[in-house]
N, C-alpha and C positions, 0 to 999 in steps of 0.2 A: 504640507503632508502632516498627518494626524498620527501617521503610525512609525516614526521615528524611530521609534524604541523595539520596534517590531519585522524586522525584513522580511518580506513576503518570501521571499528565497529557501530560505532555511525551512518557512513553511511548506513550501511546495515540495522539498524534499523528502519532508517529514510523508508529507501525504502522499509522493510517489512511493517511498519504502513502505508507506502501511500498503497501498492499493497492489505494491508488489509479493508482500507476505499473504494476503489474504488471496490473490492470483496461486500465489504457490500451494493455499491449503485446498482451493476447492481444486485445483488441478490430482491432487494427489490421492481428494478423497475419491474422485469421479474416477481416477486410474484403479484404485481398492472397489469400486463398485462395477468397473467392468470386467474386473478378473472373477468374481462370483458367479 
């Protein structure tokens, strides 16, 4: 293995918490856009 120094894990978290933050902004802007 090449990526030793690097755990895929901690990546994939990172990128579930972002894919989860940006879940959360378009949910809230589409919830502001059907209250108009």
């Amino acid at each position: 293995m090449m990526l030793d120094g690097y755990p895929p894990i901690v990546s994939l978290q990172d990128f579930l918490a972002t894919c989860e933050n940006v879940f959360l902004i378009i949910f809230c802007v589409e919830m502001c856009i059907m209250r108009h």
